[in-house]
Structure formats: C-alpha cells, structure tokens
C-alpha positions as CSV (number, residue, x, y, z in Angstrom):
1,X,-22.3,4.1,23.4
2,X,-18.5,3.1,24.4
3,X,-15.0,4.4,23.7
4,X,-13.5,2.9,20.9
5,X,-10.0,2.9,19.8
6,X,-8.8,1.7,16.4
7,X,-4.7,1.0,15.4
8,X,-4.0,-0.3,12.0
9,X,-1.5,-1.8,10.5
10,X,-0.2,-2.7,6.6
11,X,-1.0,-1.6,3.3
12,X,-3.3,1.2,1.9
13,X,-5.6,-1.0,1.4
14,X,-6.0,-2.1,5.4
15,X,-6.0,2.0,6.2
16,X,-8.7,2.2,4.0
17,X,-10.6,-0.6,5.7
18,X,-9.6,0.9,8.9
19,X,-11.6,4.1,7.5
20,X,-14.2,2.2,6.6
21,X,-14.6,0.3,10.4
22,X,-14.0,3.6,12.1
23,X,-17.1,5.3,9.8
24,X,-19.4,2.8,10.7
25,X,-18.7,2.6,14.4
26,X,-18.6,6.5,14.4
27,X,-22.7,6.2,14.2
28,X,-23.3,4.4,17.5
29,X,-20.0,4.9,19.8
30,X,-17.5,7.1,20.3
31,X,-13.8,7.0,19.0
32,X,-10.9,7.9,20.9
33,X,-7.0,8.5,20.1
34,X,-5.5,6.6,22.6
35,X,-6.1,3.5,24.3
36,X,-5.6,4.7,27.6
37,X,-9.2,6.3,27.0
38,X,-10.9,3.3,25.6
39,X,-13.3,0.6,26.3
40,X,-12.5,-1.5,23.5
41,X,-9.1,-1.6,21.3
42,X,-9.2,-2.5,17.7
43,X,-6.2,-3.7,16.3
44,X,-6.0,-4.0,12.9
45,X,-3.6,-6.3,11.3
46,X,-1.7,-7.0,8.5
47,X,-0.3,-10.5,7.7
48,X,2.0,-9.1,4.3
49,X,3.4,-5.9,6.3
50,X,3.9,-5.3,9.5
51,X,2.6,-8.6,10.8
52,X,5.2,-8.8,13.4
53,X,5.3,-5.4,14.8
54,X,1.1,-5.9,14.9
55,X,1.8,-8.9,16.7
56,X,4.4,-7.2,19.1
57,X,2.0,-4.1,19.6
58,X,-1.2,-6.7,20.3
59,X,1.0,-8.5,23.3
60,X,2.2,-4.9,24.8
61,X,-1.4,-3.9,24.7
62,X,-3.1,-6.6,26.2
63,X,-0.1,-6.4,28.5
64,X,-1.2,-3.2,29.9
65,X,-4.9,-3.0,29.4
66,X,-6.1,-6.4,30.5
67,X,-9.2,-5.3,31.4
68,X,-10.4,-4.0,27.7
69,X,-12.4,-5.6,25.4
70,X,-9.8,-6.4,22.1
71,X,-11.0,-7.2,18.6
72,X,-8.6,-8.1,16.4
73,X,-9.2,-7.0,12.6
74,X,-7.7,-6.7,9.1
75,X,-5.9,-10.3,7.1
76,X,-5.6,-12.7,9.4
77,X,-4.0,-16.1,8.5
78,X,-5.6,-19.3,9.5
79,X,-2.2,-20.4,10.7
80,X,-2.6,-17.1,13.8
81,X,-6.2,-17.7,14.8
82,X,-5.7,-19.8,17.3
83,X,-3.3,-17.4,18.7
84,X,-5.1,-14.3,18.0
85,X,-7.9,-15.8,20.0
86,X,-6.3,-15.0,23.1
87,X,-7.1,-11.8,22.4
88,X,-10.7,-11.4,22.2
89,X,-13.5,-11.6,18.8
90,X,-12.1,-11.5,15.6
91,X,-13.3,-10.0,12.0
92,X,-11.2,-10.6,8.9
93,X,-10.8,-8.1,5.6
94,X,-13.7,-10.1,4.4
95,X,-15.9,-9.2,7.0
96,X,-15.6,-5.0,7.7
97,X,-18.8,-3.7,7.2
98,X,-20.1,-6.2,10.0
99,X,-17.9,-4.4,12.3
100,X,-20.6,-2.6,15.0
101,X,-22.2,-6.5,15.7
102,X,-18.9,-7.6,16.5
103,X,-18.4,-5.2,19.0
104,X,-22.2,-5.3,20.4
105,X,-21.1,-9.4,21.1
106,X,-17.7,-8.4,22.2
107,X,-19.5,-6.3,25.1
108,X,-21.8,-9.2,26.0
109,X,-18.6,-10.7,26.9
110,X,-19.1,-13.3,23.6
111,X,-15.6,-14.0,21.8
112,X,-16.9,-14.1,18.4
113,X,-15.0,-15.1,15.0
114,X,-16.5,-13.5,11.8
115,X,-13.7,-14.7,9.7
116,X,-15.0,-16.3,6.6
117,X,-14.0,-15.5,2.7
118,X,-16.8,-13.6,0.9
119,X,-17.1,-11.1,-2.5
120,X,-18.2,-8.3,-0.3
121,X,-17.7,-5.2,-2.2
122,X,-15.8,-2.7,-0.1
123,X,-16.7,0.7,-1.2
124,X,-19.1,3.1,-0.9
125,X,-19.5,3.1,2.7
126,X,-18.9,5.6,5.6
127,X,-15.3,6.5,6.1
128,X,-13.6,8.8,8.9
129,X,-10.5,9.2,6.7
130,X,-6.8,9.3,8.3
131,X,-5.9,12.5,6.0
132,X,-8.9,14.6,5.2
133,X,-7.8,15.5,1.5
134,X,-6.8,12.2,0.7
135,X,-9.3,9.1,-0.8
136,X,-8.2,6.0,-0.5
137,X,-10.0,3.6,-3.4
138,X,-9.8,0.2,-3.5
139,X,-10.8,-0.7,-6.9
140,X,-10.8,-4.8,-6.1
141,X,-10.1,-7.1,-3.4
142,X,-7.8,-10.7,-4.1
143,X,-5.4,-11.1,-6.5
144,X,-4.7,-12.6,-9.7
145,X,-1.1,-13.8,-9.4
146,X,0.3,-16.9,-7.7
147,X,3.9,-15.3,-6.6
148,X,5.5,-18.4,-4.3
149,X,6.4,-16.0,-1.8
150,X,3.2,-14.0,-1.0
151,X,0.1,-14.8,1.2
152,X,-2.2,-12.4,-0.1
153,X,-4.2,-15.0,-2.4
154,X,-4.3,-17.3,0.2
155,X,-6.1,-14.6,2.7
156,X,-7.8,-12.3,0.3
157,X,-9.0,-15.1,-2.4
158,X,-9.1,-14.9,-5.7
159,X,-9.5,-11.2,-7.6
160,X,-12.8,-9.7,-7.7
161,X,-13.2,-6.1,-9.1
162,X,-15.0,-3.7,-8.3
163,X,-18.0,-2.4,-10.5
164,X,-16.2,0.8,-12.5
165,X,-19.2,2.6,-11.6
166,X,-19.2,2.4,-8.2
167,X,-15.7,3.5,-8.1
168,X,-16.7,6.5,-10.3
169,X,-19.1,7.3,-7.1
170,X,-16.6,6.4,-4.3
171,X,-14.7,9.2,-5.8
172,X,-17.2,11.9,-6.3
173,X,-18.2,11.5,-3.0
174,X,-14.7,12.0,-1.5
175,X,-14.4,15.0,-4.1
176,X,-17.8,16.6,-2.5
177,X,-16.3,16.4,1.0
178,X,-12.9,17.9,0.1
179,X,-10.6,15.6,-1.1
180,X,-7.8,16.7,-3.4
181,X,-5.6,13.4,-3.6
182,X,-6.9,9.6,-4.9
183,X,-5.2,7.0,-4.0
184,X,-6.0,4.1,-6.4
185,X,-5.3,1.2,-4.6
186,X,-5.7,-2.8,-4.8
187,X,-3.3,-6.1,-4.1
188,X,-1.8,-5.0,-7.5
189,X,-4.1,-2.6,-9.4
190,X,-3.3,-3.3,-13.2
191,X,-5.0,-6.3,-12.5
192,X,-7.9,-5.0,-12.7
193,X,-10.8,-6.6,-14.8
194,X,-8.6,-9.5,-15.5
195,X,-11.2,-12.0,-14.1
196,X,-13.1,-11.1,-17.1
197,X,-11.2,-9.9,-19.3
198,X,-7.9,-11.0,-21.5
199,X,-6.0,-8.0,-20.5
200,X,-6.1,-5.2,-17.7
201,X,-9.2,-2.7,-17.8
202,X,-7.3,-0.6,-15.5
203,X,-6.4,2.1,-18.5
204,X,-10.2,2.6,-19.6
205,X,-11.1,2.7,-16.1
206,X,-8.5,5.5,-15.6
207,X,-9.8,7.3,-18.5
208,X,-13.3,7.6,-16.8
209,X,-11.9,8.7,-13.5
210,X,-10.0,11.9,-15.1
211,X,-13.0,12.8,-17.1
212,X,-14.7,13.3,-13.4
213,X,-15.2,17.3,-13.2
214,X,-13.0,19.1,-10.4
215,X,-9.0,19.9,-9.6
216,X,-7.8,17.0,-7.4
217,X,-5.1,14.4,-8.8
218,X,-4.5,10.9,-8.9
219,X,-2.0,8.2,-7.4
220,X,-1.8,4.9,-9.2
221,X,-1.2,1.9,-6.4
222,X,1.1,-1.2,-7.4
223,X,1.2,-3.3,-10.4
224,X,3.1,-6.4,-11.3
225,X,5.0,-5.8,-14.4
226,X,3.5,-9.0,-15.9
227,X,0.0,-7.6,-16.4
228,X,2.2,-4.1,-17.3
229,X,3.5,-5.9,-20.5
230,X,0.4,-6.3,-22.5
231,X,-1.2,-2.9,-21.9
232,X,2.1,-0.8,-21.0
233,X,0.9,1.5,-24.2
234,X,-2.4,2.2,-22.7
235,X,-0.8,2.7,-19.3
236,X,1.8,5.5,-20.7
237,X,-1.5,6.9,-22.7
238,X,-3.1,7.2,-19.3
239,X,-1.0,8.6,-17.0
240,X,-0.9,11.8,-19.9
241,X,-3.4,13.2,-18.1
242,X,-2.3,16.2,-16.2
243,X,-4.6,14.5,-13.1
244,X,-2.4,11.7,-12.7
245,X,0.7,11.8,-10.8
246,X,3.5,10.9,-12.5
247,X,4.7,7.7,-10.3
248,X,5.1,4.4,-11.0
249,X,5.1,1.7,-8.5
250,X,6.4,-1.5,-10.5
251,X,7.7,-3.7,-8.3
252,X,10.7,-6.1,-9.6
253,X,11.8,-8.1,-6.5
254,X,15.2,-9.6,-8.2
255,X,17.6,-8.6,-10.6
256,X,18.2,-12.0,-11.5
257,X,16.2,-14.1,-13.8
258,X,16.2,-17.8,-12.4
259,X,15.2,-16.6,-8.8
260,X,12.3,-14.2,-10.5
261,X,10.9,-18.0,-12.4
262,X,11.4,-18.9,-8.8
263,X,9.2,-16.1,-6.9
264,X,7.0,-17.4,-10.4
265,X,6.4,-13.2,-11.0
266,X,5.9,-14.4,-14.8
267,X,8.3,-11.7,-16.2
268,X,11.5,-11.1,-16.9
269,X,14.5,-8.0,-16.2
270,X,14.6,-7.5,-19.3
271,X,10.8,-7.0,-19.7
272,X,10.9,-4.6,-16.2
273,X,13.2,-2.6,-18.0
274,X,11.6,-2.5,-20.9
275,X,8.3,-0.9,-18.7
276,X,10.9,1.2,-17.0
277,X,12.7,3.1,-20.4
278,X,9.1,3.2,-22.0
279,X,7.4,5.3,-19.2
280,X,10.9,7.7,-18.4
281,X,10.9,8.1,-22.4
282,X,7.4,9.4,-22.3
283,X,7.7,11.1,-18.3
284,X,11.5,12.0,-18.0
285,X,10.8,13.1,-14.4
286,X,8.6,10.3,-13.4
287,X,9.4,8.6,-10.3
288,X,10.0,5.2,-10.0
289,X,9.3,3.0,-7.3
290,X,10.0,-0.5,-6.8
291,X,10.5,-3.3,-4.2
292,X,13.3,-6.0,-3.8
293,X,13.3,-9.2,-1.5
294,X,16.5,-9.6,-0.2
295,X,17.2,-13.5,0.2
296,X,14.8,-15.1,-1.1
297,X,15.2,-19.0,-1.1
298,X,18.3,-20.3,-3.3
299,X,19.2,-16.7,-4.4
300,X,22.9,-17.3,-4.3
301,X,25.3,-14.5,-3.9
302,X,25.8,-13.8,-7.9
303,X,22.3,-13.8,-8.4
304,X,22.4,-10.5,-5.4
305,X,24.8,-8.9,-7.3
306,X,22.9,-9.3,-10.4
307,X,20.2,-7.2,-8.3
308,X,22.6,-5.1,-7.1
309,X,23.5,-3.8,-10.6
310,X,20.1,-3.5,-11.6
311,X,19.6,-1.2,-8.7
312,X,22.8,0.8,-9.5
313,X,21.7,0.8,-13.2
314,X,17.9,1.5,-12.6
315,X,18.3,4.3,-10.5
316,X,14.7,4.1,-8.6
317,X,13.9,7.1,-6.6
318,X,11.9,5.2,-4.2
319,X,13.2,1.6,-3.2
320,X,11.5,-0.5,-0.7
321,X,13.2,-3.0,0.7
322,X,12.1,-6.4,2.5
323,X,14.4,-9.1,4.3
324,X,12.8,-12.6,3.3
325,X,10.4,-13.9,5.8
326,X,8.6,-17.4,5.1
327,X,4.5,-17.5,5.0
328,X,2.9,-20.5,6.4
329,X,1.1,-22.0,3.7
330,X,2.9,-20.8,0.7
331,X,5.8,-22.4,-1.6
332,X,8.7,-20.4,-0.9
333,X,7.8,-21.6,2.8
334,X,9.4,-25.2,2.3
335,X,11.8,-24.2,0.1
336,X,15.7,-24.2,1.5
337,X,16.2,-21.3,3.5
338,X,19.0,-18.5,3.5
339,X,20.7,-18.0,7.1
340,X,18.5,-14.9,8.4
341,X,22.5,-13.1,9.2
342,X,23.4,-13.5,5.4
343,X,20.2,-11.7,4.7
344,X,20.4,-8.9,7.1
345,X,24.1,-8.1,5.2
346,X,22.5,-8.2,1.9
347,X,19.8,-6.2,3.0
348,X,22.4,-3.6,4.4
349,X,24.6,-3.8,1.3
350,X,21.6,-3.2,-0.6
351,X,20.2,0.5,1.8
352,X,23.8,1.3,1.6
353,X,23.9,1.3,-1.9
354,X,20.1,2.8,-2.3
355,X,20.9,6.0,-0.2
356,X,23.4,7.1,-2.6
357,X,21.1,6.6,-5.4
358,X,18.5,8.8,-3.8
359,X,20.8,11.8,-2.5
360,X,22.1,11.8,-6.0
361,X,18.4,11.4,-7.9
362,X,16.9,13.8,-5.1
363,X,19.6,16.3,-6.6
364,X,18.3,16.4,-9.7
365,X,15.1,18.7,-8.3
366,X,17.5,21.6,-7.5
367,X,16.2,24.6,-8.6
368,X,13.3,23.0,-10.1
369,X,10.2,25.3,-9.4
370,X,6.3,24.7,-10.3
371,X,2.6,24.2,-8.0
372,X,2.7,21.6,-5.0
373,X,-0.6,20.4,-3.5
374,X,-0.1,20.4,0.2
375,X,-1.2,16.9,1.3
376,X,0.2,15.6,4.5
377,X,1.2,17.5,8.1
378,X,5.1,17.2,8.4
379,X,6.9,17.8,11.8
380,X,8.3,21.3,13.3
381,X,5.5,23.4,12.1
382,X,6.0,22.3,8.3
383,X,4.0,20.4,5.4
384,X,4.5,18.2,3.0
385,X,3.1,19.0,-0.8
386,X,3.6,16.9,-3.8
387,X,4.5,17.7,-7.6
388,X,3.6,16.4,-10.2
389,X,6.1,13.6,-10.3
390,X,4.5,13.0,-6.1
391,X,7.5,14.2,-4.8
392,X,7.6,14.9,-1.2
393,X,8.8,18.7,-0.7
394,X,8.7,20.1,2.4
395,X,7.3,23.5,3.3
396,X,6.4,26.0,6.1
397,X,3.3,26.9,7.6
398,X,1.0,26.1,4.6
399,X,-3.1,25.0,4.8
400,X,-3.9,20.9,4.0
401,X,-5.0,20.8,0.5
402,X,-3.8,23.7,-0.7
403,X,-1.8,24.9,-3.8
404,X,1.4,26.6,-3.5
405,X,4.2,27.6,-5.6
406,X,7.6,26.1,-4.5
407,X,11.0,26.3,-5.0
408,X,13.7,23.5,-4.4
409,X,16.6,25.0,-2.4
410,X,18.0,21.6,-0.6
411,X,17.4,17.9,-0.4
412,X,18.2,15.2,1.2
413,X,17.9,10.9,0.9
414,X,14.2,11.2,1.5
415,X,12.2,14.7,0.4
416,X,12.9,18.2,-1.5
417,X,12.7,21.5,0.6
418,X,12.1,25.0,-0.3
C-alpha cells in the first residue's frame, strides 16, 4: 500500500473520471490530500479546459517533488505525449478503470503508456465522489459533432452511449448511498442515442430517470443547439418534471452567422433563439447558460458586435467565456489568426458587459422565497443550496444535502443570499 494523491482538472466529465480512478485505487492504497504526503501524484488533465493551468501545475510539481512517482491522466493529445512523458506513465480517458496496474508498473520504476482509443463503458464502477450528495453521470463518451475549433472528437472518438439501463443503475446506486443531486453529463448530452438513432434519445431517457423512486433532482449537462432543434418539444416536455432543475446549458459561441458556418456548429442565431424563447415561454425563471469564443479565426470586429448584442438581448444568467486558443490537429488551427491583444479586449468588453447583465438578472430573485437543497460547502461558515431554477443562494450554518426554506434578501454578480 502507498500514498496516493490525485488533482484533476477540466470538465464534469474528467471529475467524474477522477472519482472513478480514486474508487478503484481506494481498495489497495491509500489516498492523501496533499502532495506533500504522497508517494505518487496523479495529475489529471484536461486538453479542452484548463490544459494550460494543468500543464503549469504538472511543471511546479515535478519542480518540487522530484523524487515522486507522477502519472499523468485524463485527455491527453497525441501532440503532448512526448512532452508529458517527462513526467512519468501515462493513462488516457480511454483507459481509467486500468488505473491500479499503472501504478503497480509506475512503482517498478517502468514508465508505462496505456493511452489507446477504446469503447470502454465508464460507469458503474467504484467512485470516492468530490461532493458526497452529488452524482456525476456520464451518459456517453465522444462526440457527434465536428465543430472546427474543438479537440474533443479527436481525443475522445466518435460518440458511443451508454446502455440507458445501466445509467438507470449508476443512479440508484448513488441514490442508495445518499446522493440528492445528478449531474447528467457527456461531451454534449442531447446527443445522446444519435449513433443509432435519427434524433436525440436524451428526452425518453430523461423520462425513465424521473420515474426512479426517491427526492433528489436532476441537472442536465450541455447540448449543442443543433441536436436541440429537432427534439426541442420533447426537451421542454421533459424538463416539466418537478426533478429536473430548471437550467439550460445551450451553448451559442457567436452572435454572428458566417463565423458560427465557420466554427461549422450546424445552427443558426436565429434557431438558438428560437430554443431560447421556447424553454423561457414554458420556464419563465429558467436559467440560461451559454458560452462564447471570443476571436475566433476571421471574426471581424462587426461580427463581435453582432455577439455583443445578442448578449445584451439574450440576457443569460450564466455566461462562460473563452479567449480563442488554437488545437493542434483541428481546422480552426491553420486558419488566420486574430492578434491574441485584440482578443484579450474583446474578451474584456465582452465580462464588462456580462456583469451588468447578471447584477441586473440576479435582481430579479429579490424577495423570491421557496425550498433550497443544500449542495456544496461555501466559505466563512456558509452553504450553498440550489432552487429550482439551480440557483446558487448562499446560507448559514446549514447540513450538506439538506432542505431548507430560504429567503432572498441581497445578491450580487454571481449568487443570491438570504
């Protein structure tokens, strides 16, 4: 038995791998929360977020603990193995459950690489969760889009989806030991079923998972407008049910047209808006989340503004924002590239603009009162629970997983408080 510690970087998705890694190794060593205590550091990566600060973290570690046995985890890009090597073994998102023979080589002082592609599917197995009450469930691995920009095809492969029954167990398993919050997660959920089927199977399959016995709710990952379109009436249908939170993550990416064909999303602003009005007619305190890439190749300074408005007119309550970065091996890659300082000023006009948006939209909860779920340990002796719309409203002195009545009082840019 040795002293492991794991960091992870990235998506949902990667944290849930992370849980997955850490549930295995729990049976044969011992895990640790700080590397200062550890024999071996696993660092899990993410190649889509966070890929530089995982990179940064890696050198600073390695820096101080040359002495420790490193694995490096999670999607890793052909283009960084060679690099990532000087590290120690490796074991892609492919490859998780394979985890405890990595390290057993990795202490024979073997650097091994278990990085191959497979259609391994990645639930059902022992987790040590990050948050106690809350289940993350991938539902498929891959993805069934071709954007220009992204690497996530290129790392994860092509979609496969998970077995609807299996995710019915991954859930009632995480229900049994005490879970009151699912996170549905994949590269983009509504694709889900696609490689079989003409249109998503993600409404039927979230029609089974509310008919699962038990008070916990549900949080719907990402999904591309595109494969929105043809089911968006089955989408509204299921998110009726008073187990799924009302949030929608739709990410647009552009306000403009011709740089959307570009990205090659396959839909149009007028069709994200269309999603948009549909959902807040049905949910008129849903919360809408969506991303923009700020300077993406050929996106001339009209075509921001275009985005701009859309923002102002849209109104999101969550916006997450990402400065361009190219991804070895994809099209946007080698196409002409935006001076990184004009991109930095867009990206600032752009949070500028946002915060505004949010004070204002936060505002609108002011006196709004109703039953929270305590999910998530805040700072200074508070909590953080979540309505029914998954809004973040801070508390005092509450239990994890709990339901409380609450008040809004104030707000601010980012949360409610009572």
């Amino acid at each position: 038995m040795v002293k492991i510690y794991l960091e992870v970087y990235g998506c949902s998705v990667n944290l849930s791998e992370a849980e997955i890694m850490k549930g295995l190794l729990a049976k044969k060593h011992e895990l640790v929360n700080s590397p200062e205590n550890a024999e071996i550091l696993i660092v899990s990566i993410c190649s889509v977020k966070g890929d530089m600060k995982a990179l940064r973290r890696l050198r600073e570690l390695k820096t101080k603990f040359k002495k420790t046995f490193f694995i490096v985890a999670g999607c890793i890009p052909e283009n960084l193995v060679e690099e990532l090597k000087k590290y120690g073994s490796l074991i892609s998102t492919h490859n998780i459950s394979k985890i405890l023979d990595v390290v057993e080589a990795t202490l024979e002082g073997k650097s091994v690489e278990v990085i191959g592609k497979n259609a391994t599917v990645k639930i059902n197995l022992p987790k040590i969760r990050h948050n106690k009450i809350i289940a993350i469930v991938p539902i498929s691995s891959g993805c069934y889009s071709a954007c220009t920009y992204c690497s996530v095809r290129l790392i994860k492969g092509k979609l496969i989806s998970y077995p609807q029954e299996m995710i019915i167990t991954e859930i009632k398993t995480a229900l049994a030991e005490g879970c009151k919050e699912i996170w549905i997660t994949a590269q983009d959920t509504v694709c889900y079923g696609l490689e079989n089927s003409k249109k998503s199977l993600l409404p039927k399959l979230l029609e089974e998972i509310v008919k699962i016995e038990g008070d916990f709710f549900v949080r719907v990952g990402m999904m591309n407008p595109k494969h929105v379109i043809p089911v968006l009436n089955e989408m509204i249908e299921s998110f009726k049910s008073e187990k799924i939170f009302k949030f929608l993550h739709i990410p647009i990416q552009s306000g403009n047209n011709e740089t959307l064909n570009n990205m090659k999303r396959g839909y149009t602003v007028s069709e994200f808006e269309t999603i948009v009005e549909a959902f807040r007619k049905e949910f008129p305190m849903i919360t809408i989340s969506t991303d923009i890439i700020c300077g993406f190749p050929g996106e001339s300074e009209e075509q921001f503004k275009e985005t701009l408005e859309l923002i102002e007119k849209l109104k999101p309550a969550v916006l997450n924002i990402s400065r361009f970065v190219p991804r070895e091996g994809t099209e946007a890659a080698i196409m002409k590239q935006i001076p990184s300082w004009i991109i930095k000023e867009r990206s600032r006009k752009l949070t500028k603009l946002f915060d505004q948006i949010a004070f204002n939209q936060n505002k609108k909860w002011i006196g709004w009162e109703g039953n929270i779920l305590i999910d998530e340990i805040g700072k200074y002796r508070t909590f953080i629970g979540r309505n029914f719309a998954y809004k973040p409203i801070i508390v005092k002195e509450k239990r994890l997983g709990s339901m409380v009545n609450a008040k809004i009082k104030e707000v601010t840019k980012y949360d409610l408080k009572t």
